[in-house]
MARBA-3410 file (N, C-alpha, C, O; in Angstrom, 1 decimal):
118
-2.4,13.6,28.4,-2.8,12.2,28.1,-1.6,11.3,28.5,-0.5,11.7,28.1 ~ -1.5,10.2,29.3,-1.0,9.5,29.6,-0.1,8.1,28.7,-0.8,7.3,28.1 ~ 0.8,8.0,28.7,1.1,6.5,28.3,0.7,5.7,27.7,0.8,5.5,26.5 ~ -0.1,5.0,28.7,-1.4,4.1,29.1,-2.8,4.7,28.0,-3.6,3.8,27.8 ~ -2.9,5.5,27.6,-4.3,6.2,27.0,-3.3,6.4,25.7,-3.8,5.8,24.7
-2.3,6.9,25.4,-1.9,7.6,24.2,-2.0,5.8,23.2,-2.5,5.6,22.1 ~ -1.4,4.9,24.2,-1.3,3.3,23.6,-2.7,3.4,22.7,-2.9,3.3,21.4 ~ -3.8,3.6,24.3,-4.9,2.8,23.5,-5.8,3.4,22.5,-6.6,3.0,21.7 ~ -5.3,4.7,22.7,-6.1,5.9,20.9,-5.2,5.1,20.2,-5.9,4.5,19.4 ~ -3.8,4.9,20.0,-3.3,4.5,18.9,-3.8,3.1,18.5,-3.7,2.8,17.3
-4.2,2.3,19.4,-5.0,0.9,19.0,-6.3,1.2,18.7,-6.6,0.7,17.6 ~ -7.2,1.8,19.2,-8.1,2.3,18.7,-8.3,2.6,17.2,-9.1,2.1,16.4 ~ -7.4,3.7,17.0,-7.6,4.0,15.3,-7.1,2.9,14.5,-7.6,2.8,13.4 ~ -6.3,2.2,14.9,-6.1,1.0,14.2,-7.1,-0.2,13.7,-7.3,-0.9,12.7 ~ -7.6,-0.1,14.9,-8.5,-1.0,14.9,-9.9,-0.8,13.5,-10.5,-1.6,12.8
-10.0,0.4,13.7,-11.1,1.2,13.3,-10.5,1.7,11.7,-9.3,2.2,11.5 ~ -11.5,1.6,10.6,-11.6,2.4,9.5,-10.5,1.5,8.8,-10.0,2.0,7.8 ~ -10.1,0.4,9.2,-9.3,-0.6,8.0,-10.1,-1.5,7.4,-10.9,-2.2,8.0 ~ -9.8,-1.6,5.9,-10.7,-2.9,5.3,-9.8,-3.7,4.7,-8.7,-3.5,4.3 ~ -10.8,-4.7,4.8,-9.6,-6.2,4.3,-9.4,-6.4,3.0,-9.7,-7.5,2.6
-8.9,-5.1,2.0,-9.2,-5.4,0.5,-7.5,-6.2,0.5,-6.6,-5.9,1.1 ~ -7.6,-7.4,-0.4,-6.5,-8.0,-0.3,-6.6,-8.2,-2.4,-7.4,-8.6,-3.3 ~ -5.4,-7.7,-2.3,-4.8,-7.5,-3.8,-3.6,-7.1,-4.4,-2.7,-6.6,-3.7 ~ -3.4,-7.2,-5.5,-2.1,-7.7,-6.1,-1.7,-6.4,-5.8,-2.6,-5.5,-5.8 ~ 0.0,-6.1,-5.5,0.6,-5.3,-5.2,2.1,-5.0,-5.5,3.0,-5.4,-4.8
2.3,-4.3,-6.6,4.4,-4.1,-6.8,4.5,-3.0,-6.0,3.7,-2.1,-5.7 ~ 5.6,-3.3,-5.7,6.4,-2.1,-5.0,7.8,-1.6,-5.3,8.6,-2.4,-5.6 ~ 8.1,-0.4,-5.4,9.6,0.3,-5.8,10.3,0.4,-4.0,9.5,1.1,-3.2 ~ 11.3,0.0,-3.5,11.9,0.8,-2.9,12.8,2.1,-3.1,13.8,1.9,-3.8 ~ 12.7,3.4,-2.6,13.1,4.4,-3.4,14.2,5.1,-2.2,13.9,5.4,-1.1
15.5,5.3,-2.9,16.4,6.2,-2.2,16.4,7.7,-3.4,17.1,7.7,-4.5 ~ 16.0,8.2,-3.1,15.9,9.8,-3.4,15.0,9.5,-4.5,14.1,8.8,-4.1 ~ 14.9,9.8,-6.0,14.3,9.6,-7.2,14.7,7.7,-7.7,14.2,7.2,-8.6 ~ 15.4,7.2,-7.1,16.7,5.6,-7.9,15.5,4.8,-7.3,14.8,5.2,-6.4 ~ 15.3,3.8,-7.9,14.8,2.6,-7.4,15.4,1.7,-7.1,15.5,0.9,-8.0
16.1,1.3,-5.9,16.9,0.1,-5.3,16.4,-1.1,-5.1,17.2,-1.9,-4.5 ~ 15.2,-1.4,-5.4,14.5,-3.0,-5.2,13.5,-2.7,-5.5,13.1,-1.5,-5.4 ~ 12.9,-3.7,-6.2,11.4,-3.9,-6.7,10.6,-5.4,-5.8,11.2,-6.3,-5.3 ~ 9.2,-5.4,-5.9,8.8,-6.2,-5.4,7.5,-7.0,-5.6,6.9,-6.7,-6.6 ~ 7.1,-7.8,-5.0,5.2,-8.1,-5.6,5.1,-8.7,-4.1,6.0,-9.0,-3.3
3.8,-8.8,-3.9,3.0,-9.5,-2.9,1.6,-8.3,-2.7,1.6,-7.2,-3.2 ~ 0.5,-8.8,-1.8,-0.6,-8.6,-1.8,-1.2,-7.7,-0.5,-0.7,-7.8,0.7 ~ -2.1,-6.9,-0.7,-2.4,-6.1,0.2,-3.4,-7.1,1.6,-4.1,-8.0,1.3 ~ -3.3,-6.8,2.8,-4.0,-7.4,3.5,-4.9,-6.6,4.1,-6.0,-7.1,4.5 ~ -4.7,-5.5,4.0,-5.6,-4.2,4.7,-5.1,-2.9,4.4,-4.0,-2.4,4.3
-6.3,-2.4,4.2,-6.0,-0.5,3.5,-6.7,0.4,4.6,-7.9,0.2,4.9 ~ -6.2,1.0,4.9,-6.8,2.5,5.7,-6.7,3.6,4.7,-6.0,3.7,3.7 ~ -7.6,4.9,5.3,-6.9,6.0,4.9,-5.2,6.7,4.9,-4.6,7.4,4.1 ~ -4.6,6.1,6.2,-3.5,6.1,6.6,-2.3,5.2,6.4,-1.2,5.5,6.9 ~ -2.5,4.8,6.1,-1.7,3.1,5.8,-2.1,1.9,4.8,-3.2,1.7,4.4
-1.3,1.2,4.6,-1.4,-0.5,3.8,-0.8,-1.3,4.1,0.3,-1.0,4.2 ~ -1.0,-2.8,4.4,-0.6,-3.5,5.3,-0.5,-4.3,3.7,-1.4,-4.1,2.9 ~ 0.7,-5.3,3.5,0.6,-5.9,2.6,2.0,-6.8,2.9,2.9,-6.5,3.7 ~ 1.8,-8.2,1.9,2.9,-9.5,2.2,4.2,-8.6,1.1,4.1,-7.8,0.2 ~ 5.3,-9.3,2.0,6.6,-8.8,0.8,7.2,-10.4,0.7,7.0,-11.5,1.3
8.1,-9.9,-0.4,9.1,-11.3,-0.6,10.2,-11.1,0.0,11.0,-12.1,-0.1 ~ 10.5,-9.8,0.7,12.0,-10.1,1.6,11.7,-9.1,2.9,11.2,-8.1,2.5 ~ 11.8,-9.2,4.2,12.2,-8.0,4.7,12.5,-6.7,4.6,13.4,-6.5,3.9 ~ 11.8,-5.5,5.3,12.0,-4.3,4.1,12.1,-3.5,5.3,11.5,-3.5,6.4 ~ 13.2,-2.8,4.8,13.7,-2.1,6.2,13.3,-0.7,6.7,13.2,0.3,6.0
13.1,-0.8,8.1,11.9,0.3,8.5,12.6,1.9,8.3,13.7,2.5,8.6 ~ 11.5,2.3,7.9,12.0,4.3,7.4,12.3,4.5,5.9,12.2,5.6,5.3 ~ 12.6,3.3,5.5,13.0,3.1,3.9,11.7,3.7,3.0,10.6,3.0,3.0 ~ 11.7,4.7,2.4,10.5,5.3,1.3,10.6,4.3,0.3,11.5,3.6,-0.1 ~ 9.1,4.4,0.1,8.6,3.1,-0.9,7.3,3.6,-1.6,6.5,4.2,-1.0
7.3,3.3,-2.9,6.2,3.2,-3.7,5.0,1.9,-3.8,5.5,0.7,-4.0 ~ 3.9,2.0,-3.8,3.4,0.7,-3.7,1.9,1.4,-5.3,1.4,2.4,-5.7 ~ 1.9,0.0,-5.5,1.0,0.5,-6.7,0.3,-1.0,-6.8,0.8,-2.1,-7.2 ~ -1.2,-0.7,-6.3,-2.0,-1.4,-5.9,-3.6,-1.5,-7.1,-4.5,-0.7,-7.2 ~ -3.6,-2.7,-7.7,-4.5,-3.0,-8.3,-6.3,-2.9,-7.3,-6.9,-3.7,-6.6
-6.6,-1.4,-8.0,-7.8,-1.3,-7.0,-9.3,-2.1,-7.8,-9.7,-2.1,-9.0 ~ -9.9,-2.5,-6.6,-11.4,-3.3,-6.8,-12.1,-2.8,-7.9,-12.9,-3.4,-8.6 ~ -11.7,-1.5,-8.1,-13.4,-0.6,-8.5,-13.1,-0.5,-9.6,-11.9,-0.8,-9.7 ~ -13.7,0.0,-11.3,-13.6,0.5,-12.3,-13.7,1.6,-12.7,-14.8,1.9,-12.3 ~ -13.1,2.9,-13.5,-13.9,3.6,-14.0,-14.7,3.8,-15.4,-14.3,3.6,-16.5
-15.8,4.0,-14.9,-16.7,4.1,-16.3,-16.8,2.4,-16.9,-16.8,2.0,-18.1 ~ -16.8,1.9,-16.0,-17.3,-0.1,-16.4,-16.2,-0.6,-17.2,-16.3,-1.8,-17.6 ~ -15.2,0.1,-17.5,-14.7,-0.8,-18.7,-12.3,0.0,-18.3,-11.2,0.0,-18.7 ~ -12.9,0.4,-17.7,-11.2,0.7,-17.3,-10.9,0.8,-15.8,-11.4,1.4,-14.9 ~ -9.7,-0.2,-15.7,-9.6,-0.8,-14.6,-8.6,0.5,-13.8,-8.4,1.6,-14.4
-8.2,0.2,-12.5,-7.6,1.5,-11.5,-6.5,1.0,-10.8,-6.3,-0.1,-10.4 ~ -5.6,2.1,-10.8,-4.6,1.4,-9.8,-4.5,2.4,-8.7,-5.1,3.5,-8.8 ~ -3.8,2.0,-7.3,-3.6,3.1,-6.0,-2.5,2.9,-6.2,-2.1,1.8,-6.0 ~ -1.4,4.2,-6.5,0.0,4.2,-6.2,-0.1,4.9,-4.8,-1.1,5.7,-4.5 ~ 0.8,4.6,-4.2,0.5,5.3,-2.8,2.0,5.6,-2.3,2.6,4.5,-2.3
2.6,6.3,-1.9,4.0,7.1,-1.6,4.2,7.2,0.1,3.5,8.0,0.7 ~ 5.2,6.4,0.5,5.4,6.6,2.3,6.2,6.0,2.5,6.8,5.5,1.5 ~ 6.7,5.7,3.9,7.5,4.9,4.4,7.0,3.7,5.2,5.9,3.5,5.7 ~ 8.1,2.8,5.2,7.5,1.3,6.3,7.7,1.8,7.4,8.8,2.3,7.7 ~ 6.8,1.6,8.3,6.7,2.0,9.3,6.6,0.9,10.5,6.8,1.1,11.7
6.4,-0.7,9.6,6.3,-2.0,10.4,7.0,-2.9,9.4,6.8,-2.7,8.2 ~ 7.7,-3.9,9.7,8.4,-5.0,9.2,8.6,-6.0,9.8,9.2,-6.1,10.9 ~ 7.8,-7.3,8.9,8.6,-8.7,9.3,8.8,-9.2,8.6,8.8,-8.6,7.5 ~ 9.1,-10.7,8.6,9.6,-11.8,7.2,9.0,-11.5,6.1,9.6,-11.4,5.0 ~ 7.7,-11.4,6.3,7.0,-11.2,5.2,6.2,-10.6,4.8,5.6,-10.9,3.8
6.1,-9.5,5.5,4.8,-8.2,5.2,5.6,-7.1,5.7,6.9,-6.8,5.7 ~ 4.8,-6.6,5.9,5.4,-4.8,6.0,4.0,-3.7,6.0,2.9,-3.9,5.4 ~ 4.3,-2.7,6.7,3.6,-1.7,6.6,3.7,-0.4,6.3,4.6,-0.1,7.0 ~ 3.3,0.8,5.8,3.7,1.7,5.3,2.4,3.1,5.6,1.2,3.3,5.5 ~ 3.4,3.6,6.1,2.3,5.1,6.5,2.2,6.3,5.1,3.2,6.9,4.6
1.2,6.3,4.7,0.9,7.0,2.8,1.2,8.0,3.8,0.8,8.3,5.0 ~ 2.3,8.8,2.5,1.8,10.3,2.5,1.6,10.9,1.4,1.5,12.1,1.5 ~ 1.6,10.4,0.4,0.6,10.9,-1.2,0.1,9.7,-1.6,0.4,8.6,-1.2 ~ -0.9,10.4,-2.6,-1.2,8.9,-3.0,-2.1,9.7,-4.1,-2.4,10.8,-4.1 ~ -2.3,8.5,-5.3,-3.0,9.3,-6.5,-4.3,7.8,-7.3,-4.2,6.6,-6.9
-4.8,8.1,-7.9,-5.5,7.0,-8.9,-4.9,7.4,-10.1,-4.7,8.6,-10.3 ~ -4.5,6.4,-10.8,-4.5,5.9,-12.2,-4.7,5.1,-12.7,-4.8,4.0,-12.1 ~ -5.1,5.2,-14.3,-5.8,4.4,-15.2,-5.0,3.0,-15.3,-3.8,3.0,-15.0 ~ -5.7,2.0,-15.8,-4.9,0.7,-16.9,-5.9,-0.3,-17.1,-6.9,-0.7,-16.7 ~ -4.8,-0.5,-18.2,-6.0,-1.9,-19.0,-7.0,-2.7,-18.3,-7.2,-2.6,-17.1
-7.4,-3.3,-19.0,-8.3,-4.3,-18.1,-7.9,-5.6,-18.9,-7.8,-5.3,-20.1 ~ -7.6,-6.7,-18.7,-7.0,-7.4,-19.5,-8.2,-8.2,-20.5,-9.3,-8.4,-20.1 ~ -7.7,-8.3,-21.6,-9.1,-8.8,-22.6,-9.3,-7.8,-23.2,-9.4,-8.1,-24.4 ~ -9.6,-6.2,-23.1,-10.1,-5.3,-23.3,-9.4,-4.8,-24.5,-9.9,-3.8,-25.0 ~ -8.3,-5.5,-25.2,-7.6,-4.9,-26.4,-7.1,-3.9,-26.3,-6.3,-3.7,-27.2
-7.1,-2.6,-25.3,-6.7,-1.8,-25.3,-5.8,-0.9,-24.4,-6.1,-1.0,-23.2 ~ -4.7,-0.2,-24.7,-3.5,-0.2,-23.3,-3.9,1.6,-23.1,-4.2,2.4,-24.0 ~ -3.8,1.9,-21.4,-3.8,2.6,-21.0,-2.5,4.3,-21.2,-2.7,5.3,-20.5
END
């Protein structure tokens, strides 16, 4: 495969299988187990592969990061979900960033109102 073709499969899959869930987002920057920066801003698109989301500073590419993402859905109607998701940024600008998952898990949490902590 050529150059020219390897480009356009990689635009391809991009293109393809991303949705625009846009939601509240912290993030850990992580050097080995340490957390060296923390963060907030919002998801702009999720793949199986990736999360495209806003940052509050520039985030430097290759740097491992945690992102823990308030998901849409519930379990069992009354307990809300989060996506921690484990990778590196893989894209950086002023204000967003992107990150290629390479674990990722669901966990539980409150629902706010709900009286009750996870």
């Amino acid at each position: 495969m050529g150059a020219q073709s390897e480009t356009l499969s990689r635009q391809d899959r991009r293109a393809t299988g991303r949705f625009p869930i846009e939601n509240d987002v912290r993030y850990k920057l992580l050097e080995g187990r340490v957390v060296v920066q923390t963060g907030y801003g919002r998801t702009r698109n999720i793949s199986s592969r990736g999360i495209l989301f806003t940052t509050e500073t520039r985030l430097t590419l290759g740097q491992r990061i945690e992102l823990a993402v308030d998901w849409p859905a519930q379990l069992n109607e009354n307990c809300g979900l989060i996506l921690v998701a484990l990778g590196k940024i893989v894209r950086s600008g002023a204000s967003e960033a992107a990150i290629d998952i390479e674990k990722y898990d669901f966990r539980t949490r409150a629902i706010a109102g709900s009286g009750g902590t996870v």
